[in-house]
VEXDREN-2710 file (C-alpha; in Angstrom, 1 decimal):
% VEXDREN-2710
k/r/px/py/pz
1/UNK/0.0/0.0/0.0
2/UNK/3.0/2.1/0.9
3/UNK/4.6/1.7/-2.9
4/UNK/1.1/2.7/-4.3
5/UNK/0.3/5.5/-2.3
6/UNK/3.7/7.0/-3.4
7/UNK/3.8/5.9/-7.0
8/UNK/0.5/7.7/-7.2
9/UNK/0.8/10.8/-5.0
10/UNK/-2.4/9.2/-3.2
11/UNK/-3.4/11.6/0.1
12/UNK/-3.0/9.0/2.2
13/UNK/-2.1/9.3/5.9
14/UNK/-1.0/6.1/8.0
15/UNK/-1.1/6.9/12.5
16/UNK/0.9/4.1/13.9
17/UNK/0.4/3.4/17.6
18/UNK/3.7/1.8/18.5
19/UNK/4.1/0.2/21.9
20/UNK/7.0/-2.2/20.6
21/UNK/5.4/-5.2/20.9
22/UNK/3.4/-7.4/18.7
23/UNK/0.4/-8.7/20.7
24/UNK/2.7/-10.6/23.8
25/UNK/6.1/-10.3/21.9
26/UNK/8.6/-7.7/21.7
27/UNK/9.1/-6.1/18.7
28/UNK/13.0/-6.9/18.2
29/UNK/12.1/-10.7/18.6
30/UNK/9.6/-10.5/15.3
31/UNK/11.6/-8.1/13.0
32/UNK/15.1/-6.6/12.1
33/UNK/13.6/-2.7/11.6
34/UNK/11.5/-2.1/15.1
35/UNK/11.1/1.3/14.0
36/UNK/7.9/0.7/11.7
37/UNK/7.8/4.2/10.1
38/UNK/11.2/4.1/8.6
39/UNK/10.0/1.5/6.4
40/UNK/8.3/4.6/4.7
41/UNK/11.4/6.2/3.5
42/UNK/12.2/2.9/1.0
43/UNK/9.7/3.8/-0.7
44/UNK/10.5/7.7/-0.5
45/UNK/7.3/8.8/1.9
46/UNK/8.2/10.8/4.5
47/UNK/7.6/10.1/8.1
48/UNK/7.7/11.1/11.8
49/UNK/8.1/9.5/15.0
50/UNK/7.2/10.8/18.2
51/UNK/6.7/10.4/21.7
52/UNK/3.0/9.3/21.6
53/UNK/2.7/10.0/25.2
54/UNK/3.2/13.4/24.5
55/UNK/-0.7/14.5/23.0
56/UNK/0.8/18.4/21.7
57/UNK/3.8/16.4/19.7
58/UNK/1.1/13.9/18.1
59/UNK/-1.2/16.7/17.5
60/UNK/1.5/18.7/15.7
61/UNK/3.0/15.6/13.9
62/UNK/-0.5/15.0/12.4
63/UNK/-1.4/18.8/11.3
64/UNK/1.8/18.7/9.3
65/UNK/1.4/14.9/7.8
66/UNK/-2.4/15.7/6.8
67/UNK/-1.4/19.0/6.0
68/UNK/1.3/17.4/3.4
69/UNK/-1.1/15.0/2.2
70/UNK/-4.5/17.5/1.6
71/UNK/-2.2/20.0/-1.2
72/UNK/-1.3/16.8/-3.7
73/UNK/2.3/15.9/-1.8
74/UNK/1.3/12.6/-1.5
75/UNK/1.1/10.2/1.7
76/UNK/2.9/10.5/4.7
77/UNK/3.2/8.3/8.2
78/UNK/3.4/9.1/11.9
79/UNK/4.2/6.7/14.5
80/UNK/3.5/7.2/18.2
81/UNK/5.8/5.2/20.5
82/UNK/4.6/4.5/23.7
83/UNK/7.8/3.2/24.8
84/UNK/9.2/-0.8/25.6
85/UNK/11.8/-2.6/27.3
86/UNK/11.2/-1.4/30.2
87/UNK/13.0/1.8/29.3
88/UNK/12.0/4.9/30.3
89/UNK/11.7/7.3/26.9
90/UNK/9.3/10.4/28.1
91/UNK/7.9/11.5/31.4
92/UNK/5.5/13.4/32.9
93/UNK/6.1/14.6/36.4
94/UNK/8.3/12.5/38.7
95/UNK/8.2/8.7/37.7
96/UNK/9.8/7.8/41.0
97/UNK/7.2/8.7/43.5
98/UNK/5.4/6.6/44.9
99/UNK/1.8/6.1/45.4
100/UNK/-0.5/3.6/47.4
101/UNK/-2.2/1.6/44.4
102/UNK/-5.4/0.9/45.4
103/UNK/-7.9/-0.4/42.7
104/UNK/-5.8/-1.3/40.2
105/UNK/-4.6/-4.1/42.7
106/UNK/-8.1/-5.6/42.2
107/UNK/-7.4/-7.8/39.3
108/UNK/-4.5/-9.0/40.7
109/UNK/-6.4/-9.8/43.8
110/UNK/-9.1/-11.8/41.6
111/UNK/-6.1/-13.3/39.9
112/UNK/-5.7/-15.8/43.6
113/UNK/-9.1/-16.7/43.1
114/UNK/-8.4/-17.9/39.8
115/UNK/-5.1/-19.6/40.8
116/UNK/-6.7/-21.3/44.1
117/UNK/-9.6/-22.8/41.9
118/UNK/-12.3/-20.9/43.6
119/UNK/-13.8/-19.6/40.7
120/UNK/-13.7/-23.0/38.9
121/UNK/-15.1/-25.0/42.2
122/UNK/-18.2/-22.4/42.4
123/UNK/-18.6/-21.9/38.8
124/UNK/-18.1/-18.0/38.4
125/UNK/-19.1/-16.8/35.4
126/UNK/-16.5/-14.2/33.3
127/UNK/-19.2/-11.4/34.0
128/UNK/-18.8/-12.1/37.8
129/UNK/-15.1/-12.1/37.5
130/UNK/-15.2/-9.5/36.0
131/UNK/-17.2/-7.9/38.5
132/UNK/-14.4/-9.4/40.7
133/UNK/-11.7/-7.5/39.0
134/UNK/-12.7/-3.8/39.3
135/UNK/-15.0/-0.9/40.6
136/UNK/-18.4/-0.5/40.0
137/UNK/-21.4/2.1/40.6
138/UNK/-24.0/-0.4/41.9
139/UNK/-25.6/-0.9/38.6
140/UNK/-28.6/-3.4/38.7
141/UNK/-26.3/-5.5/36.3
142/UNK/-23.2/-5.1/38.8
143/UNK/-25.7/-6.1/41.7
144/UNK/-27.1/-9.2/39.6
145/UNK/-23.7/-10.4/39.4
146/UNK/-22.6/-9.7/43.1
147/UNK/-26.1/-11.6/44.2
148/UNK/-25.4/-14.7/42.2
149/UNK/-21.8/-14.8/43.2
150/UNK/-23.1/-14.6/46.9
151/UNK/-25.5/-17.0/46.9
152/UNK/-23.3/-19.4/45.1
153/UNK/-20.7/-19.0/48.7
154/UNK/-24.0/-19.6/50.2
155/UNK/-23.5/-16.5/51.7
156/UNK/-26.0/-13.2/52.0
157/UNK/-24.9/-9.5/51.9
158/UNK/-24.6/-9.4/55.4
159/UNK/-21.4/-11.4/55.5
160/UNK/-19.6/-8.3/54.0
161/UNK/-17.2/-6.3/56.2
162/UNK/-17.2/-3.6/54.5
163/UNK/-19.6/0.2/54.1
164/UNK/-22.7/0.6/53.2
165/UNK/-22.7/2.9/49.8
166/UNK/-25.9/4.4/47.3
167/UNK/-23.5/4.7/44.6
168/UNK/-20.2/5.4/42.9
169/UNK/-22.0/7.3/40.5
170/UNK/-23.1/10.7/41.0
171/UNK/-26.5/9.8/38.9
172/UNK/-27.5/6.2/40.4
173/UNK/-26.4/8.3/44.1
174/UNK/-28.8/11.2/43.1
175/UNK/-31.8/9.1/41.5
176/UNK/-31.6/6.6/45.0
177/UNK/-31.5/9.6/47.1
178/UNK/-34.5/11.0/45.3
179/UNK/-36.8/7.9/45.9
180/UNK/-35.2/7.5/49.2
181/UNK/-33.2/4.0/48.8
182/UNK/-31.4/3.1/51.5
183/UNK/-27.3/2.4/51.4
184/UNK/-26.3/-1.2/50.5
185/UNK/-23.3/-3.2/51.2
186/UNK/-23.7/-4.2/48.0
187/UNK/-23.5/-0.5/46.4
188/UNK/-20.4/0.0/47.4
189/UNK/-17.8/0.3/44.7
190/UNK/-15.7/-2.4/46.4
191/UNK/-17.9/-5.1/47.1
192/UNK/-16.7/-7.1/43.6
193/UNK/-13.4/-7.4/45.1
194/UNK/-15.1/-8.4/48.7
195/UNK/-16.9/-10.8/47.1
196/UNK/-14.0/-12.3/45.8
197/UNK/-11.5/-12.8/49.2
198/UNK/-14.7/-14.3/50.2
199/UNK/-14.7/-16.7/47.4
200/UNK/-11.1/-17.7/48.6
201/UNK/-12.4/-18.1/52.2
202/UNK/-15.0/-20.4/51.5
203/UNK/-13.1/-22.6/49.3
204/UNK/-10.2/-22.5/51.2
205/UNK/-12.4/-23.1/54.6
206/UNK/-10.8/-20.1/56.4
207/UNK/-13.0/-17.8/58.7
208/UNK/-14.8/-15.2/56.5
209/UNK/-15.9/-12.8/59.7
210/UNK/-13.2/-10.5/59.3
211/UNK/-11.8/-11.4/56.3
212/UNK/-10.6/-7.7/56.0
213/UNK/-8.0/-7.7/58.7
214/UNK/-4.4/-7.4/57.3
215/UNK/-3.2/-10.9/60.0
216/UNK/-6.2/-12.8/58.1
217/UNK/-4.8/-15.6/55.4
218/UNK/-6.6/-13.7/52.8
219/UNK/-4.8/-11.1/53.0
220/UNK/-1.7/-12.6/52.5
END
C-alpha cells in the first residue's frame, strides 16, 4: 500500500500506535527494523516518529502529515511510541514517586481466586469475574452479578465487612437519594473485590468474619 500511495501521490495518511510489541512479543524478537515508520522512506514517503505520550507532539505531527497529504504531496506516516523494554523514553512529572495503588490491585487480587480454583469450584461466570476485578457504581447488572456470586458462597450480603454505599456514581447516588433507597453493602464500589476474598475463604475453609483484617490468610 505504501509503494502505491507514493507511486500515485495518493493523500493518504498512516497513525501508527507503536508500543513495541506485537500482541505478547517484543518487537525486536519479530523483526530486524522495530522502527515501523522508517520502512516509509524505502519507498520515498516521508515520516515522523514521536513520543506518543506526549498528546501536543502527536497533534503537531498530524497537522503537518495531513497537512502534506491535503495540497497533492502525497502520503505521509506518523508513528507514536509509547515506549518498551522497560526503558523509560518520556515522562510526565516524577516517575519515581510513589503512590498507594489501590484499585488497580483488584485484578491481581481476583487473579488468587483464579489460581486457588475458587472460581472453577463455584462456577463464576466471566461477567462475575469481571465484577471481581474492578470498581463499579452499583448498577442493577453489577448487583445481579454480586447476588449470584453470593448466593453461590451460600453467603448473603450481610457477610460483607465492608460500608454501606448508594452509589459510585453521582447519577445512580442522586436518582436513590430521590426515591429515598437506603445504602447497601452491595452498592459499594468495592464489594466485587469483597466478594471475591470471600470466594477464597469459602473454598479454602478459612473464617470469613473479618476477612478484611491485614493478620487474616486472605490477606496474605
Amino acid at each position: 500500500s505504501l509503494n502505491m500511495a507514493a507511486a500515485w501521490k495518493l493523500p493518504l495518511v498512516w497513525f501508527i500506535e507503536n508500543n513495541c510489541y506485537g500482541v505478547s512479543t517484543e518487537i525486536h524478537r519479530v523483526t530486524n527494523t522495530p522502527d515501523l515508520a522508517s520502512r516509509a522512506a524505502a519507498y520515498g514517503v516521508p515520516y515522523a516518529v514521536v513520543d506518543g505520550t506526549d498528546a501536543i507532539a502527536v497533534y503537531e505531527a498530524m497537522k503537518v502529515a495531513l497537512d502534506h497529504a491535503r495540497s497533492g504531496k502525497g502520503p505521509y506516516v506518523v508513528a507514536a511510541v509509547v515506549g518498551a523494554e522497560g526503558k523509560l523514553l518520556y515522562r510526565i512529572g516524577d516517575p519515581d514517586y510513589f503512590t498507594y495503588m489501590r484499585s488497580t490491585a483488584k485484578p491481581l487480587q481476583a487473579s488468587a481466586a483464579v489460581e486457588c480454583g475458587a472460581i472453577d469450584h463455584f462456577k463464576i461466570t466471566e461477567a462475575e469475574l469481571a465484577v471481581m476485578c474492578g470498581s463499579h457504581i452499583g448498577d442493577q447488572y453489577h448487583i445481579d452479578a454480586l447476588e449470584s456470586i453470593l448466593a453461590k458462597l451460600g453467603l448473603s450480603e450481610n457477610d460483607y465487612t465492608l460500608g454501606e454505599d448508594l452509589s459510585f456514581s453521582e447519577e445512580l447516588r442522586r436518582q436513590r437519594l430521590v426515591a429515598n433507597v437506603s445504602p447497601r453493602k452491595i452498592y459499594n464500589n468495592c464489594s466485587g473485590k469483597h466478594a471475591c476474598m470471600l470466594a477464597i475463604c469459602r473454598y479454602m475453609d478459612w473464617e470469613y468474619g473479618a476477612y478484611q483484617l491485614p493478620e487474616h490468610p486472605v490477606q496474605l
